[in-house]
C-alpha positions as CSV (number, residue, x, y, z in Angstrom):
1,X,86.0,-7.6,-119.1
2,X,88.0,-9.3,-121.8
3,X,85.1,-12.3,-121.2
4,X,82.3,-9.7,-122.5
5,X,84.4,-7.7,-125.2
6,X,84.8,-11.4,-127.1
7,X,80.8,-12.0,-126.4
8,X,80.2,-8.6,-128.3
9,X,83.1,-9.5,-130.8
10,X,81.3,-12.8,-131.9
11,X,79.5,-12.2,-135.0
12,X,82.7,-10.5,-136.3
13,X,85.2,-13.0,-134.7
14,X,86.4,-14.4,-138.0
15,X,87.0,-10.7,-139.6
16,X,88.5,-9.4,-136.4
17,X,91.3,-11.8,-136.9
18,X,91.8,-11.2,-140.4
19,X,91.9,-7.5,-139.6
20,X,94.9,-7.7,-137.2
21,X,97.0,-9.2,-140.2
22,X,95.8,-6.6,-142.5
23,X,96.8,-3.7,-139.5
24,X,100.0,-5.5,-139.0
25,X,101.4,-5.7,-142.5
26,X,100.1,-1.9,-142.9
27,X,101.9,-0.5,-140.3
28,X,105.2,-2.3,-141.2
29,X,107.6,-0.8,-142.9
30,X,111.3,-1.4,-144.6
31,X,113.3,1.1,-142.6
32,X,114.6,-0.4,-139.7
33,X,113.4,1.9,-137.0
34,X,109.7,2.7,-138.2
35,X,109.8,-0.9,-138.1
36,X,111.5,-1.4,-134.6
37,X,108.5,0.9,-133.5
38,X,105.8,-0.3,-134.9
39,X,106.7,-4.0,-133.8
40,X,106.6,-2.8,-130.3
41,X,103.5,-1.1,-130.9
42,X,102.0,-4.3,-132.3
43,X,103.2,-5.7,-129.1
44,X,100.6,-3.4,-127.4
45,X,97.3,-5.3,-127.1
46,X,94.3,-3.2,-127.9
47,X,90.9,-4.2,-127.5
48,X,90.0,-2.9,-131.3
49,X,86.8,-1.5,-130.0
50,X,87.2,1.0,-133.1
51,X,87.4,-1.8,-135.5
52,X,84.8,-3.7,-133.9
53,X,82.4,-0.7,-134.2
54,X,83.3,-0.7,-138.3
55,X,82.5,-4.4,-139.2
56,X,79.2,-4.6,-136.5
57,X,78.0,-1.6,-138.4
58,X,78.8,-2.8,-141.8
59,X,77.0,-5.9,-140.8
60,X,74.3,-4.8,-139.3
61,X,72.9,-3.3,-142.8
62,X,75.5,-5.7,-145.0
63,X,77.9,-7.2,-145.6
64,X,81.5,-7.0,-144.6
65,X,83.6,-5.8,-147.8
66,X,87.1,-4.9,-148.5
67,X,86.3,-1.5,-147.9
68,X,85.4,-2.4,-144.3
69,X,88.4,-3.5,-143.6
70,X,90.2,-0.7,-145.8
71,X,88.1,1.6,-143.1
72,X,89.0,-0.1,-139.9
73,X,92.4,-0.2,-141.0
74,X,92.5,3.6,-141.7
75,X,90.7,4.1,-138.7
76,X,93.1,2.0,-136.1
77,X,95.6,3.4,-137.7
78,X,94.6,6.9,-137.2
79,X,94.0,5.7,-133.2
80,X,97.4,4.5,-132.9
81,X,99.1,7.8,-134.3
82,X,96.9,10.2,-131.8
83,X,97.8,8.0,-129.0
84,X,101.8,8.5,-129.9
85,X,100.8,12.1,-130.2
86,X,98.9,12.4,-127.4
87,X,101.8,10.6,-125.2
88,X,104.0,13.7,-126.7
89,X,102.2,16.3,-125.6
90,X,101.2,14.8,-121.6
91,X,104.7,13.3,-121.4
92,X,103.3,10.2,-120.1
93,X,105.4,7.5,-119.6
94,X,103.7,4.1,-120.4
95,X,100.6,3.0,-122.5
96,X,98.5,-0.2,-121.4
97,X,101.6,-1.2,-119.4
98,X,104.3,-0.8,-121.6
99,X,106.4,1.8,-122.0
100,X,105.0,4.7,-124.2
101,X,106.9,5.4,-127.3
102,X,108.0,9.0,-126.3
103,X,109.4,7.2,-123.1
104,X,112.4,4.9,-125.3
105,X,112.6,6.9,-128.4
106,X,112.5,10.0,-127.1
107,X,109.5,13.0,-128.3
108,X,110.9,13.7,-131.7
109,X,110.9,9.9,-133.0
110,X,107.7,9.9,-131.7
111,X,106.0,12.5,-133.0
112,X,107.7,11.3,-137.0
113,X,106.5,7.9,-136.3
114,X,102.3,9.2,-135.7
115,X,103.1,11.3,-139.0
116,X,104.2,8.2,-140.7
117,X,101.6,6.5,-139.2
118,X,99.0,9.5,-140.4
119,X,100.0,9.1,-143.7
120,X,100.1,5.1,-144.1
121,X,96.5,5.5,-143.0
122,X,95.3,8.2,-145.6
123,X,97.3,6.6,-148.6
124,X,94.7,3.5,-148.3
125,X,92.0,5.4,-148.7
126,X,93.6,7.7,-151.6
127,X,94.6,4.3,-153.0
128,X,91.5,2.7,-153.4
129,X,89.6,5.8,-153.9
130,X,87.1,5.7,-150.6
131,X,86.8,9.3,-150.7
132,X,83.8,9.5,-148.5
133,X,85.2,7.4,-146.0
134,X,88.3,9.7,-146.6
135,X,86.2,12.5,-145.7
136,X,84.9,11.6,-142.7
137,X,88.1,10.6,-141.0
138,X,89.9,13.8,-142.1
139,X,87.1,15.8,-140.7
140,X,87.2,13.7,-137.6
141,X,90.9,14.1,-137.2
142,X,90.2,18.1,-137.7
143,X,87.5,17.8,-134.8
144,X,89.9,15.7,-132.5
145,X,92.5,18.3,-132.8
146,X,89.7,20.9,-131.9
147,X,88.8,19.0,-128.7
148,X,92.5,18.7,-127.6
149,X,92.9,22.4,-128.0
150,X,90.2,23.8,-126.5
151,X,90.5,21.2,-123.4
152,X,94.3,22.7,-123.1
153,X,92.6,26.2,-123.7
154,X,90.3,25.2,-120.3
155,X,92.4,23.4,-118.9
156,X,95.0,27.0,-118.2
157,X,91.7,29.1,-117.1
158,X,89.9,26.4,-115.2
159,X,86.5,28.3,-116.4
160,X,85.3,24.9,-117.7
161,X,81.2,24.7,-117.8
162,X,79.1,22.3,-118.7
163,X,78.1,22.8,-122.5
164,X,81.9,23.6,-123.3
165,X,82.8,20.0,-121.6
166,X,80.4,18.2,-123.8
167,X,82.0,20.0,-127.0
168,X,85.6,19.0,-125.9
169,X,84.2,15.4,-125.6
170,X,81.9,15.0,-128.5
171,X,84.9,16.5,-130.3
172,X,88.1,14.8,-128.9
173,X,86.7,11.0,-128.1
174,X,83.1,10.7,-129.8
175,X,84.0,11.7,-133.5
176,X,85.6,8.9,-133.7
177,X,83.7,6.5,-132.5
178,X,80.9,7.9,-134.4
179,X,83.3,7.6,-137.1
180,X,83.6,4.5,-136.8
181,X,80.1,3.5,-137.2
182,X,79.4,5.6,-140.3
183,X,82.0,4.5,-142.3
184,X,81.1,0.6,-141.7
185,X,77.6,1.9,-143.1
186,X,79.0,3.8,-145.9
187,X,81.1,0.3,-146.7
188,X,77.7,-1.7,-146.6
189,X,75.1,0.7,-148.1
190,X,74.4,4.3,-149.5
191,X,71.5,4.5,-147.3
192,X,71.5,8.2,-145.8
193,X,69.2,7.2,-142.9
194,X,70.8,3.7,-141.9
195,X,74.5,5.9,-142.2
196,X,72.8,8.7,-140.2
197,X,71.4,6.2,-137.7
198,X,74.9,4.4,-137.1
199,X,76.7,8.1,-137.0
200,X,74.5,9.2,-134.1
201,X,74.4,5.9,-132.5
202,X,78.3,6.5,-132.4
203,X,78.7,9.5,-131.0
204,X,76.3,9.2,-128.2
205,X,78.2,5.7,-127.5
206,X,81.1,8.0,-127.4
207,X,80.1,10.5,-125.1
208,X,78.6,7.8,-122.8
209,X,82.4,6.1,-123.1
210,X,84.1,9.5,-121.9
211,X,81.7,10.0,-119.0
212,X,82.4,7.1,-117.8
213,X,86.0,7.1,-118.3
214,X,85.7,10.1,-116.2
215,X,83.9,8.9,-113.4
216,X,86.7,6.2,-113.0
217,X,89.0,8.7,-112.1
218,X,87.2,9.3,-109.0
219,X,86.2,6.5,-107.9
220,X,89.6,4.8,-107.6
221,X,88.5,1.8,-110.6
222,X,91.6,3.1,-112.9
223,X,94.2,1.6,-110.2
224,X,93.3,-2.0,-111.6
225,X,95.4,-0.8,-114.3
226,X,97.9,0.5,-112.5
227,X,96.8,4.3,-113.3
228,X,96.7,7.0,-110.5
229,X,93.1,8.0,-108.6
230,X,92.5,11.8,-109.6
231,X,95.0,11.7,-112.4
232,X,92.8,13.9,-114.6
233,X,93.0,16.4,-111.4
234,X,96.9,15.8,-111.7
235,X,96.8,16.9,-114.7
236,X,94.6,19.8,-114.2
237,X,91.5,18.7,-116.6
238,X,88.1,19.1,-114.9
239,X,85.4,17.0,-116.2
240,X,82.0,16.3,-115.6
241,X,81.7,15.0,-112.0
242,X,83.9,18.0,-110.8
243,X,82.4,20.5,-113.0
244,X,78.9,19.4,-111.7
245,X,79.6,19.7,-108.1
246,X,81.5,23.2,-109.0
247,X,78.2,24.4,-110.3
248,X,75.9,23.3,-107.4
249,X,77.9,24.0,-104.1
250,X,78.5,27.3,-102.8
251,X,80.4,29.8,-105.2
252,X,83.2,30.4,-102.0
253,X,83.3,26.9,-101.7
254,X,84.1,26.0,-105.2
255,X,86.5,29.1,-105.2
256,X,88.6,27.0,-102.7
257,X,88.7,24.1,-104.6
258,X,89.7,25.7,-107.7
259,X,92.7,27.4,-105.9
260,X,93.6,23.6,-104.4
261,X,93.7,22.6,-107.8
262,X,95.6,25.8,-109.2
263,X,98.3,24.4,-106.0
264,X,101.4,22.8,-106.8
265,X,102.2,21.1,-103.7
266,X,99.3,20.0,-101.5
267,X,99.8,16.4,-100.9
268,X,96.0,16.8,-98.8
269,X,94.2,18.9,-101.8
270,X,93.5,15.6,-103.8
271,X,91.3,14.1,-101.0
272,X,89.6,17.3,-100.5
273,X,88.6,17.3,-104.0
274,X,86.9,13.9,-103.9
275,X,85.4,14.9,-100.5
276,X,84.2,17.8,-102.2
277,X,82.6,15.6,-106.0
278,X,81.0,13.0,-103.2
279,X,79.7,15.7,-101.3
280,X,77.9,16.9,-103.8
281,X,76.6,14.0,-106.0
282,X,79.1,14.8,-109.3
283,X,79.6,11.0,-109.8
284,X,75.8,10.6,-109.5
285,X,75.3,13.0,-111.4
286,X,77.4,11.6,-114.6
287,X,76.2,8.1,-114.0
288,X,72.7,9.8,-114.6
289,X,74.7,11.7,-117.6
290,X,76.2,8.3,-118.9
291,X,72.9,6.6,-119.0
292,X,70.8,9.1,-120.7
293,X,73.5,9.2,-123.9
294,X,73.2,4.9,-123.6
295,X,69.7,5.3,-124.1
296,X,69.8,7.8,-126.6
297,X,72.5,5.2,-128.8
298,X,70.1,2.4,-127.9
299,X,67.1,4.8,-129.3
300,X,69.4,4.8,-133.2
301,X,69.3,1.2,-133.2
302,X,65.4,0.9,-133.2
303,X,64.7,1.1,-136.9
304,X,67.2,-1.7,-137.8
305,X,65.9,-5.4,-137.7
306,X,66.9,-7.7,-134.6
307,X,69.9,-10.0,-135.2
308,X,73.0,-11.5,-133.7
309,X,74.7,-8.3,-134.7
310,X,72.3,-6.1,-133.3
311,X,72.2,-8.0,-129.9
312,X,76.2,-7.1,-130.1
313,X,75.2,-3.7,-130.2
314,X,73.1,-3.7,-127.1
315,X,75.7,-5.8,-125.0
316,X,78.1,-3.0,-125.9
317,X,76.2,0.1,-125.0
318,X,75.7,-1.9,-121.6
319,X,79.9,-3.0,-121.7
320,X,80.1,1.0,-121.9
321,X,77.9,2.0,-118.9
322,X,79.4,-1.2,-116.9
323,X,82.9,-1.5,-117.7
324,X,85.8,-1.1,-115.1
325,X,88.8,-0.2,-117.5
């Protein structure tokens, strides 16, 4: 996986690099525990898939500029602080193998440090004056928080359909990543129709990404990780290959495996669930789900001229549909 993520990276390998000094030094900080924490969260290895998205997109129609790395900065940054946030509010205990920060410095630390982290991130932009790219991050960050709460809303009801889960995941994970994409445009050109091209090319990347991320829960991939089969069930959340097979089966038989999820202790209800999404196609259903949105980000790319970059692209709407973690 790693292999194909450094293919992709290629024509940006060179401002990849300088980009993790850039996030480093950003995220720093002279008091000793913001910096304690943000050490070990340097420690953390992402893939940068959000800054990746930034300088492809910039170069696709450009070139890379300090404002593409202002935005990937901003943008990373903003990543980092949801995912401290996000730890807060599941109470999970480790991130990509690591403890999580919640997990040593307790909710309270953790919750100051994304707000630090929140506010590094907007201060570069107010700095250098990128207002538009300030813009669409804060009205990312506004949609992200609107996903999050209306998954929680669903999640306590368990009345989930099919239009509202698309909402909750254009919202919570494709903003972003169509986020990403516009502001490398708007760091490159003032071209509405490339920017438009690169935002939708984003979010149906995006959606495609959460799909699959959710079909991994069921079919036992996320373990390579070390994360649990069904922990989306665990955790109550019902997403697309469950709420597909809910729609299709037989409305007492879906009753029944609403109440096994609504169960506390039923250490047999987890296997009847995935009997129950296998049974009736759900994870056939959302690979069908996942390809249509890959095609429809492959469709954005069609006006722009073929390249290296562009080739990048297409290797990672197929990394998307084909990844294992």
């Amino acid at each position: 996986m790693n292999k194909i993520l450094k293919e992709i990276s290629i024509p940006v390998k060179d401002e990849l690099e300088k980009f993790n000094q850039i996030f480093k030094n950003n995220i720093r900080s002279e008091i000793k525990i913001v910096d304690l924490i943000a050490r070990y969260i340097l420690r953390q290895k992402s893939k940068r898939i959000r800054p990746l998205l930034v300088f492809l997109s910039s170069k696709l129609i450009g070139d890379i500029s300090d404002k593409s790395y202002r935005a990937a900065t901003l943008i990373e940054i903003l990543h980092t602080a949801t995912l401290i946030h996000d730890d807060v509010v599941d109470d999970a205990k480790t991130r990509r193998g690591f403890f999580s920060v919640n997990a040593i410095w307790k909710n309270k630390a953790s919750v100051l440090m994304g707000d630090y982290l929140l506010a590094k991130g907007l201060m570069i932009a107010v700095e250098h004056k990128d207002y538009d790219v300030l813009e669409a991050i804060s009205d990312t960050v506004k949609k992200m928080s609107e996903g999050e709460l209306m998954q929680i809303q669903k999640t306590r009801k368990l009345d989930i359909d099919e239009e509202t889960y698309f909402k909750i995941i254009s919202k919570k994970t494709a903003s972003l990543f169509s986020t990403c994409c516009m502001a490398g445009a708007l760091s490159s050109t003032a071209n509405e129709e490339q920017i438009q091209s690169l935002r939708d090319f984003g979010l149906n990347l995006g959606i495609a990404f959460q799909i699959k991320d959710d079909i991994m829960d069921y079919v036992g991939e996320k373990r390579i990780l070390g994360k649990p089969l069904l922990g989306d069930i665990k955790e109550k959340k019902i997403t697309l290959p469950l709420i597909h097979s809910l729609k299709v089966a037989d409305k007492m038989e879906s009753a029944k495996i609403i109440n096994l999820i609504k169960e506390k202790k039923n250490k047999e209800k987890f296997q009847q669930i995935l009997d129950f999404v296998k049974q009736h196609k759900g994870i056939e259903y959302s690979v069908e789900m996942s390809k249509k949105y890959t095609k429809d980000a492959k469709k954005r790319l069609e006006s722009f001229q073929e390249s290296e970059v562009k080739d990048s692209f297409i290797k990672l709407i197929d990394f998307v549909v084909l990844r294992i973690s």
